[in-house]
N, CA, C and O atoms as a Tripos MOL2 file, in Angstrom:
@<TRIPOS>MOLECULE
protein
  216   215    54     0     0
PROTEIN
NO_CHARGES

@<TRIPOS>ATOM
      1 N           0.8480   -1.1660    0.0000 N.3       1 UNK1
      2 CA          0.0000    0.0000    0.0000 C.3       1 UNK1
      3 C           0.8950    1.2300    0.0000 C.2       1 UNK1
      4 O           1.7350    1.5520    0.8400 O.2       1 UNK1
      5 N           0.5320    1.8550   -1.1330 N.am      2 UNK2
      6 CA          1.7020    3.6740   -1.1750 C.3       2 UNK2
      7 C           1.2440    4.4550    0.2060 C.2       2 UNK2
      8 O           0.1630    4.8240    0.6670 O.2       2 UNK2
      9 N           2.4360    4.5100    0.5720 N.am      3 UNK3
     10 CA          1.9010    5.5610    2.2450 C.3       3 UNK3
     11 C           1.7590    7.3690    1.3900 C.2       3 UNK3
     12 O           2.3020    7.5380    0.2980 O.2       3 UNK3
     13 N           1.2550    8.1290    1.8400 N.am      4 UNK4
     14 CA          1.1900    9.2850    1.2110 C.3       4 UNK4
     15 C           1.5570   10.2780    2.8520 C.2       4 UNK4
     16 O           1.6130    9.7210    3.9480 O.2       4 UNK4
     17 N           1.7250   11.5120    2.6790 N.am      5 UNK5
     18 CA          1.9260   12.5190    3.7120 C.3       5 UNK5
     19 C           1.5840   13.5850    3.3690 C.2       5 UNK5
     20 O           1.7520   13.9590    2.2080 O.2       5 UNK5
     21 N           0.9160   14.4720    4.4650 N.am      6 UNK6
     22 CA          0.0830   15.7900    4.3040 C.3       6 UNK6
     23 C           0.8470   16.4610    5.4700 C.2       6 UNK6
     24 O           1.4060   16.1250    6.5140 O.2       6 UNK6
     25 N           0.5270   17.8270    4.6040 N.am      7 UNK7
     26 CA          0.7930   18.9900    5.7610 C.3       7 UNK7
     27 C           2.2510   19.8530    5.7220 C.2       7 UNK7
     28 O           2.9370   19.7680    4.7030 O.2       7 UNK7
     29 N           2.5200   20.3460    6.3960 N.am      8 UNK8
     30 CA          3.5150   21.2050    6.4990 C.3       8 UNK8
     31 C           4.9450   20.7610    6.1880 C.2       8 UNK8
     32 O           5.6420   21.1050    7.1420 O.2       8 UNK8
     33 N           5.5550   20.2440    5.4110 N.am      9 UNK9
     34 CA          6.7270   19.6150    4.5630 C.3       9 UNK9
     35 C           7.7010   20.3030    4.3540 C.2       9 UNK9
     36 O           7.5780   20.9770    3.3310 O.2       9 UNK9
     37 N           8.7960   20.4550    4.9770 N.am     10 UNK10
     38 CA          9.9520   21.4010    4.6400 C.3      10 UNK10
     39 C          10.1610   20.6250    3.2320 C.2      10 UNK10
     40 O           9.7910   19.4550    3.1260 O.2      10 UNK10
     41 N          10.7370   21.2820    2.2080 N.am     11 UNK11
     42 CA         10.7480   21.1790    0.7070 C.3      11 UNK11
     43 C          12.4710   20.2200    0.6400 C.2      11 UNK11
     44 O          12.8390   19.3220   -0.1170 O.2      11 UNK11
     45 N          13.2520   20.9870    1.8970 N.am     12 UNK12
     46 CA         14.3570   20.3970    1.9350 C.3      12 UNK12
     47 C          14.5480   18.5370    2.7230 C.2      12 UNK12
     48 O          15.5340   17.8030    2.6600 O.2      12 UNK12
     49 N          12.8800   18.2160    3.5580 N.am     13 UNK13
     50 CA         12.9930   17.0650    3.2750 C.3      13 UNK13
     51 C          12.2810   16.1030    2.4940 C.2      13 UNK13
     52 O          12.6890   14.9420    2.5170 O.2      13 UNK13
     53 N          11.1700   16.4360    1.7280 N.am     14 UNK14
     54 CA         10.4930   16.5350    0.5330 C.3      14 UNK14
     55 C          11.0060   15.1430   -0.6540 C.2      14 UNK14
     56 O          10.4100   14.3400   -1.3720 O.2      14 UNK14
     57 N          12.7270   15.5310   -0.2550 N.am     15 UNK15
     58 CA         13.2990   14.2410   -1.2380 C.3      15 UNK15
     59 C          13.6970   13.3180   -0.6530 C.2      15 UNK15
     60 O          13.9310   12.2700   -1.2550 O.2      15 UNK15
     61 N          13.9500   13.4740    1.1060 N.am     16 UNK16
     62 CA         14.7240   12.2220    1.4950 C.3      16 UNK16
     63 C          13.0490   11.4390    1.9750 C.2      16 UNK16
     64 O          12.8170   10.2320    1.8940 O.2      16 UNK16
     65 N          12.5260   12.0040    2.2330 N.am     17 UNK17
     66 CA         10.8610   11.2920    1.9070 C.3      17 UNK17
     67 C          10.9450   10.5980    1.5950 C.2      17 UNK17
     68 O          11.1440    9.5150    2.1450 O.2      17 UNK17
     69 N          10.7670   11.0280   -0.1550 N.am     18 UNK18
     70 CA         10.4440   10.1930   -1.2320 C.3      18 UNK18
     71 C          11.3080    9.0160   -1.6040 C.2      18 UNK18
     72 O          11.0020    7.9930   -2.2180 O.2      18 UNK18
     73 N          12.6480    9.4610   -1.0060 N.am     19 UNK19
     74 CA         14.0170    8.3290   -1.0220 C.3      19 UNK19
     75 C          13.2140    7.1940   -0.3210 C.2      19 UNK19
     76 O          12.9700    6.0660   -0.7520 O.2      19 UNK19
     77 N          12.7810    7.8940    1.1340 N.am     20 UNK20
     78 CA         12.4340    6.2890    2.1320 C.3      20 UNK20
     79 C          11.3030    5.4360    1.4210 C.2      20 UNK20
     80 O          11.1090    4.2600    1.7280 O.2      20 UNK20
     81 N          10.5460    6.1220    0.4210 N.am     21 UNK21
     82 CA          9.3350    5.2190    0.1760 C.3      21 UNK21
     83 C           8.2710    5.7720    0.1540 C.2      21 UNK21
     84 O           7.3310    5.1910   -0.3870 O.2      21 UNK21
     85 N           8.0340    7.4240    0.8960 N.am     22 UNK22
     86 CA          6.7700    8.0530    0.9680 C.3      22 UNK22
     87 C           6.4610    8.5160   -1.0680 C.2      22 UNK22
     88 O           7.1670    9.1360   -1.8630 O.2      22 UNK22
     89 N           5.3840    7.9790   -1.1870 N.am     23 UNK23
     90 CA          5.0100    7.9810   -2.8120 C.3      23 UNK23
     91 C           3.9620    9.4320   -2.8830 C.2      23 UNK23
     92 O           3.6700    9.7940   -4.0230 O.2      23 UNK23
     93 N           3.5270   10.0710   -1.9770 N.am     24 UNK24
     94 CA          3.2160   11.5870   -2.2950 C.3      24 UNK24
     95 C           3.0570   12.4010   -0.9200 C.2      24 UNK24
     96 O           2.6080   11.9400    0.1300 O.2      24 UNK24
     97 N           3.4500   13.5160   -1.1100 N.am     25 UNK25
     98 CA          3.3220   14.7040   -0.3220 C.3      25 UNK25
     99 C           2.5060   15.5500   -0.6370 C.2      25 UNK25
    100 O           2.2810   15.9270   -1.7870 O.2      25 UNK25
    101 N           1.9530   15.9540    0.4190 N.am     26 UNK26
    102 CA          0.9580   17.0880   -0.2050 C.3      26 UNK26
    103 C           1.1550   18.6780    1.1910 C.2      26 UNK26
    104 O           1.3710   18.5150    2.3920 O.2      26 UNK26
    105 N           1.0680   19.3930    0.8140 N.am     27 UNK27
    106 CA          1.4970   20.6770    1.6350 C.3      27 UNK27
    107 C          -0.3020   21.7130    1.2690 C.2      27 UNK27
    108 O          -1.3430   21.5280    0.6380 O.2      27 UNK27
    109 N           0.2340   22.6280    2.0310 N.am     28 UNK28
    110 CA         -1.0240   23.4330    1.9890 C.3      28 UNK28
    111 C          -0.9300   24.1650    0.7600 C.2      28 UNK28
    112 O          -1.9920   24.7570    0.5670 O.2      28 UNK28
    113 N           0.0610   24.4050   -0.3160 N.am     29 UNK29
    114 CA          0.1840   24.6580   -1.5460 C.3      29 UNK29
    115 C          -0.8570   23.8880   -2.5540 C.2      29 UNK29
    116 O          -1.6540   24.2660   -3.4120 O.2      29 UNK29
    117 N          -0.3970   22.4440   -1.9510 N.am     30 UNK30
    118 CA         -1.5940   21.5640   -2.7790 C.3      30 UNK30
    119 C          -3.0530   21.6200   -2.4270 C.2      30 UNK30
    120 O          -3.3290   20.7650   -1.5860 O.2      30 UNK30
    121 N          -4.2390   22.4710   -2.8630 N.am     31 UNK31
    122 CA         -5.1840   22.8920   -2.3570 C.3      31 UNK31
    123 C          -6.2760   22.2310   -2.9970 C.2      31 UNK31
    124 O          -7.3500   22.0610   -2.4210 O.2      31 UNK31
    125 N          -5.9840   21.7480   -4.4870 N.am     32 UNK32
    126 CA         -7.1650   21.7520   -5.5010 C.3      32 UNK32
    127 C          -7.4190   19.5150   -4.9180 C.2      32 UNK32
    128 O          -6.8160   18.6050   -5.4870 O.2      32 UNK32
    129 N          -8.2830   19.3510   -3.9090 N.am     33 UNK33
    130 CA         -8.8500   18.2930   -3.7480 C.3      33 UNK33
    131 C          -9.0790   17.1790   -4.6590 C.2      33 UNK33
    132 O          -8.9470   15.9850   -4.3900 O.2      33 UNK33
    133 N          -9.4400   17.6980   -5.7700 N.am     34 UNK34
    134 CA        -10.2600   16.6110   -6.5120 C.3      34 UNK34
    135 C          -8.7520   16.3530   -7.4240 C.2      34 UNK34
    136 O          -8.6630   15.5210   -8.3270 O.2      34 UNK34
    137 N          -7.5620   17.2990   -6.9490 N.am     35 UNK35
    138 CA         -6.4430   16.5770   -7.9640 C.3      35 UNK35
    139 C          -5.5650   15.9030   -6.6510 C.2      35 UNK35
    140 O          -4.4490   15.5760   -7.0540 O.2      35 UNK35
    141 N          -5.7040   15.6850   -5.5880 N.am     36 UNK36
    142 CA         -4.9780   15.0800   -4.8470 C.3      36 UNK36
    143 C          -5.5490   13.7000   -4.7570 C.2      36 UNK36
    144 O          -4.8150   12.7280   -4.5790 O.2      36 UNK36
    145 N          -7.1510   13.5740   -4.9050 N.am     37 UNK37
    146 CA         -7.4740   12.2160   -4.5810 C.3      37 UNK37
    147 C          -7.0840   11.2760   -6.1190 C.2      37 UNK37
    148 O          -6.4210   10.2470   -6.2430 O.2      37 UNK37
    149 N          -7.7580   12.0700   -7.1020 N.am     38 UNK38
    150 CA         -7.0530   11.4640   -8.1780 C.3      38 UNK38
    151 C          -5.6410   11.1360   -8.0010 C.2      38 UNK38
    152 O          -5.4670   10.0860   -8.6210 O.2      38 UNK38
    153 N          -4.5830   11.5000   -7.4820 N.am     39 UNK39
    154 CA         -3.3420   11.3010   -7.4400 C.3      39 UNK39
    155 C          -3.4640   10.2930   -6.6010 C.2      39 UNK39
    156 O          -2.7420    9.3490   -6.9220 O.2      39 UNK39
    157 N          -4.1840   10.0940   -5.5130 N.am     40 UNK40
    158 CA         -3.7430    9.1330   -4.5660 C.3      40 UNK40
    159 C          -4.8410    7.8160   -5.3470 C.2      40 UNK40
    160 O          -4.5450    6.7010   -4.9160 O.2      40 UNK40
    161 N          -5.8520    7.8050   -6.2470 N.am     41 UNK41
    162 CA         -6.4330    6.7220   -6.9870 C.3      41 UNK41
    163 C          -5.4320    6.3070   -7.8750 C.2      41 UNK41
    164 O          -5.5530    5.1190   -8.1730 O.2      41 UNK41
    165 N          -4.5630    6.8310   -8.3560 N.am     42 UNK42
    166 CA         -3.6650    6.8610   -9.4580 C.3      42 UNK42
    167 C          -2.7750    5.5900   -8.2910 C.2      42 UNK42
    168 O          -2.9290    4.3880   -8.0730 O.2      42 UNK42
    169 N          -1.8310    6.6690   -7.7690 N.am     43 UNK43
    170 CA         -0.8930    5.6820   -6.7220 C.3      43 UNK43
    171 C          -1.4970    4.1860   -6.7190 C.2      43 UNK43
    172 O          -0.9790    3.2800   -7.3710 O.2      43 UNK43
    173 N          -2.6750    4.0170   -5.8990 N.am     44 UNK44
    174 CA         -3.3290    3.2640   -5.3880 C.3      44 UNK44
    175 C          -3.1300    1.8470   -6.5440 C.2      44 UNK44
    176 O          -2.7290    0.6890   -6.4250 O.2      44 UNK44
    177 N          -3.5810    2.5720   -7.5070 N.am     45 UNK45
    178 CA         -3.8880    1.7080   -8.9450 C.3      45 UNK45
    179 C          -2.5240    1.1640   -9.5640 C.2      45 UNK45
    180 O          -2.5230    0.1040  -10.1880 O.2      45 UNK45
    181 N          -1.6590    1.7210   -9.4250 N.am     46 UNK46
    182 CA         -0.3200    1.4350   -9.8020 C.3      46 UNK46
    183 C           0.5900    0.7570   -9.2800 C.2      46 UNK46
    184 O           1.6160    0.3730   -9.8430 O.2      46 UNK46
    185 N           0.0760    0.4580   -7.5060 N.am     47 UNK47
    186 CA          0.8160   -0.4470   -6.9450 C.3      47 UNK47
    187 C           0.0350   -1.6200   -6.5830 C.2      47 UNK47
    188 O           0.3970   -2.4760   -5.7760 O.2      47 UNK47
    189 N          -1.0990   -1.6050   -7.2530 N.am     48 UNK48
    190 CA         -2.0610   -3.1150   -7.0420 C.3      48 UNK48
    191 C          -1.5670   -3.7910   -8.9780 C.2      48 UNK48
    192 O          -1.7140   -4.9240   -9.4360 O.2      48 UNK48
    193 N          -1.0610   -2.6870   -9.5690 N.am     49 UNK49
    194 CA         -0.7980   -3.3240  -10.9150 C.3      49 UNK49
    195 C           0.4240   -4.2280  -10.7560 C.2      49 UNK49
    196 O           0.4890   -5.4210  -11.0520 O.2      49 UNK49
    197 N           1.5720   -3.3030  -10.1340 N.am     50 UNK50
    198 CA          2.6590   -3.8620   -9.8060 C.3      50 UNK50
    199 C           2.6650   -5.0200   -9.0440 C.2      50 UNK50
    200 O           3.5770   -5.8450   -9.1110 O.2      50 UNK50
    201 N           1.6060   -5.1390   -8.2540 N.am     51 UNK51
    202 CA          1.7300   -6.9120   -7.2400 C.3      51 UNK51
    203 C           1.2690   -7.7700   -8.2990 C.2      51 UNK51
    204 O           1.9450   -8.7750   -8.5200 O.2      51 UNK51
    205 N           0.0980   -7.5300   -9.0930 N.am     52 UNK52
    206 CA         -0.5700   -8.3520   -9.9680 C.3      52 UNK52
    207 C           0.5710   -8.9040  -11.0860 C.2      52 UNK52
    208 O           0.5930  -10.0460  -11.5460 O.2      52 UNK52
    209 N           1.5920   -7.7210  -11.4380 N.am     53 UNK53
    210 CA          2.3440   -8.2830  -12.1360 C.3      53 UNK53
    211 C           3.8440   -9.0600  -11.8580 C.2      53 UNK53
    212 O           4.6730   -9.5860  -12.6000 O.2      53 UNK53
    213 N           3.7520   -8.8730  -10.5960 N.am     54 UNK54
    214 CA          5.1880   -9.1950   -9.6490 C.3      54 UNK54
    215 C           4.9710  -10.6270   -9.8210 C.2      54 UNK54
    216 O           5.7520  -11.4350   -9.3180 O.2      54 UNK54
@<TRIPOS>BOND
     1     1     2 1
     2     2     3 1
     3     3     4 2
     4     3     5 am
     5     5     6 1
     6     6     7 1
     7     7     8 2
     8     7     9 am
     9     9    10 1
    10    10    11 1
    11    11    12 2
    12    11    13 am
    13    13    14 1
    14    14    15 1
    15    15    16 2
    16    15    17 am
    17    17    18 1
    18    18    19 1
    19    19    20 2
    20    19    21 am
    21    21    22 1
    22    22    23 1
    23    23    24 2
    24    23    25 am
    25    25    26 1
    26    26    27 1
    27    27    28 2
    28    27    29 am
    29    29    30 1
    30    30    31 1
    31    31    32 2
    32    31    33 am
    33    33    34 1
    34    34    35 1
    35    35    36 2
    36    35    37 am
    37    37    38 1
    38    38    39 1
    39    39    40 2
    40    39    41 am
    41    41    42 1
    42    42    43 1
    43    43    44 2
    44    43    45 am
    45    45    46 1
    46    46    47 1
    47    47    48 2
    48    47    49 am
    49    49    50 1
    50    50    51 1
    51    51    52 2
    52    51    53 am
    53    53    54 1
    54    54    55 1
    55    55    56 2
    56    55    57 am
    57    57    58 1
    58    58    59 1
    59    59    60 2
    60    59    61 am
    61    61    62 1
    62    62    63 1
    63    63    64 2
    64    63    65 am
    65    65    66 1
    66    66    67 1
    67    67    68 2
    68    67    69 am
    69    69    70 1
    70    70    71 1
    71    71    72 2
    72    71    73 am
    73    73    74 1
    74    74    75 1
    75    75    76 2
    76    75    77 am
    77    77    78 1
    78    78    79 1
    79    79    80 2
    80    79    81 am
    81    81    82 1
    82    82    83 1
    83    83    84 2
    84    83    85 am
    85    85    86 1
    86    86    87 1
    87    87    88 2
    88    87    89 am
    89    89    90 1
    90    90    91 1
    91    91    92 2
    92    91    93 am
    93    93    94 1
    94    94    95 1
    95    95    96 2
    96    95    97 am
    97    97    98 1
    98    98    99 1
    99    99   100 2
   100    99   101 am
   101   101   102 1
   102   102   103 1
   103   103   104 2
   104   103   105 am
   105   105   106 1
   106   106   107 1
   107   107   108 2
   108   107   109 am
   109   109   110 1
   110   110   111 1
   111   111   112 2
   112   111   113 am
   113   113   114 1
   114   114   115 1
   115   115   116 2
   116   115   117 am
   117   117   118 1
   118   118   119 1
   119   119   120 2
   120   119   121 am
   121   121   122 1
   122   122   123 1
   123   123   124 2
   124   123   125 am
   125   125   126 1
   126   126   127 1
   127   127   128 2
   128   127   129 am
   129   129   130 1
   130   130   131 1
   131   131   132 2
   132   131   133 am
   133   133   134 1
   134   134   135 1
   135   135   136 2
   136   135   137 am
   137   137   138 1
   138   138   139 1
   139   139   140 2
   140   139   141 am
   141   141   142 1
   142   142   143 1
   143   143   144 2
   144   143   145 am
   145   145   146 1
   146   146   147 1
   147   147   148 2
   148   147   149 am
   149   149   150 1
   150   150   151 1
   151   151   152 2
   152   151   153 am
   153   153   154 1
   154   154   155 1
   155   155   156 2
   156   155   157 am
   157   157   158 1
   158   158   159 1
   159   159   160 2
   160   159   161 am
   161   161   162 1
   162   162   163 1
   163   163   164 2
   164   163   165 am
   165   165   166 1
   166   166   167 1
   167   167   168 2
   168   167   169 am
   169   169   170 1
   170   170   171 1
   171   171   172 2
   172   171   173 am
   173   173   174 1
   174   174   175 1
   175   175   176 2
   176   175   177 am
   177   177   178 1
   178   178   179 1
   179   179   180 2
   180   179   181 am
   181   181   182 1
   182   182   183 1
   183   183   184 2
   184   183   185 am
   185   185   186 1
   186   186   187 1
   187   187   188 2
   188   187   189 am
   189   189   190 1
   190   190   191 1
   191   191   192 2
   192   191   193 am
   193   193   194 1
   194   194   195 1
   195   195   196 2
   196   195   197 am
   197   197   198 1
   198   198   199 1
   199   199   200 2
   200   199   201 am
   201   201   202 1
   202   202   203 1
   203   203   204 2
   204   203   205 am
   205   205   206 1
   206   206   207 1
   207   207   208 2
   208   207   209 am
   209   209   210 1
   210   210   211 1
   211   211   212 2
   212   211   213 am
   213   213   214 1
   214   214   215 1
   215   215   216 2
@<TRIPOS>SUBSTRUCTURE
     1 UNK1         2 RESIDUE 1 A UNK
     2 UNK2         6 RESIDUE 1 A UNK
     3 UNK3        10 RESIDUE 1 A UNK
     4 UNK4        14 RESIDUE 1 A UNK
     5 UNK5        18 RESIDUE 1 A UNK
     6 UNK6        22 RESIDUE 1 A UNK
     7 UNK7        26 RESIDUE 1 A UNK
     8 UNK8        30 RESIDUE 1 A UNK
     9 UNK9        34 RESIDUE 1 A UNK
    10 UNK10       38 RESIDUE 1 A UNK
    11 UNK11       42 RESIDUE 1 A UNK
    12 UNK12       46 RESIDUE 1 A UNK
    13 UNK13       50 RESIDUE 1 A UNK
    14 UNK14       54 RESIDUE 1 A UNK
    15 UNK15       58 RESIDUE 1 A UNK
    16 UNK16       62 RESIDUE 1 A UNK
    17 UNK17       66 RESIDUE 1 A UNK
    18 UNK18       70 RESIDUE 1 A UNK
    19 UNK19       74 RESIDUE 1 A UNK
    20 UNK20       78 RESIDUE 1 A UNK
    21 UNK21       82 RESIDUE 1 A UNK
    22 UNK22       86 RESIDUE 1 A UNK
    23 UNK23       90 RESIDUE 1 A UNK
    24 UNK24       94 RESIDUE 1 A UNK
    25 UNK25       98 RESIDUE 1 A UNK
    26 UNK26      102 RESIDUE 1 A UNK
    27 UNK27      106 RESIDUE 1 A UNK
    28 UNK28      110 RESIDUE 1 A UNK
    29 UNK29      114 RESIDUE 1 A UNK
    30 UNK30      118 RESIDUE 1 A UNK
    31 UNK31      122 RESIDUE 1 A UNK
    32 UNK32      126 RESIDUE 1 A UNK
    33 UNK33      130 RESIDUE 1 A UNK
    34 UNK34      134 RESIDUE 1 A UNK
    35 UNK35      138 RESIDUE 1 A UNK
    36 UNK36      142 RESIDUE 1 A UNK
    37 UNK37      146 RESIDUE 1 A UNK
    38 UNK38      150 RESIDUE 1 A UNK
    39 UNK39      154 RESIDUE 1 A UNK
    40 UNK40      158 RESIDUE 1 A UNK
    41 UNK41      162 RESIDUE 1 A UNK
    42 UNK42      166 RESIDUE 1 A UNK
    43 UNK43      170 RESIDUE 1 A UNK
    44 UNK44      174 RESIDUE 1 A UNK
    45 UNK45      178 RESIDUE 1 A UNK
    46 UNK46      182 RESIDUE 1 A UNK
    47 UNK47      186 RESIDUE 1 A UNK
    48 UNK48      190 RESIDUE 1 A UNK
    49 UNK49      194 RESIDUE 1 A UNK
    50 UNK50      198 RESIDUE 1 A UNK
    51 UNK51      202 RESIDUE 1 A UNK
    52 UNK52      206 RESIDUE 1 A UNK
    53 UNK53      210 RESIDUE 1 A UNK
    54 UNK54      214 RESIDUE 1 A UNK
């Protein structure tokens, strides 16, 4: 399951995040809703493809 993270994100750790495994960030920049859940249906969908095909 892609873990995702919200909220207040220094930008400078933003990449070692994404290094450990966190697959999206979202900050109070990211405002527009209906493109974050799509992003996280997207995620979602992409790592049930990847087991199916593992």
């Amino acid at each position: 399951m892609p873990v995702v993270l919200g909220g207040i994100i220094p930008e400078s750790d933003a990449g070692r995040l994404k290094q450990g495994g966190i697959k999206g960030i979202y900050t109070p920049r990211d405002y527009m809703l209906a493109d974050i859940l799509l992003d996280i249906v997207h995620l979602v969908e992409r790592e049930a493809d990847a087991r199916v095909n593992a």
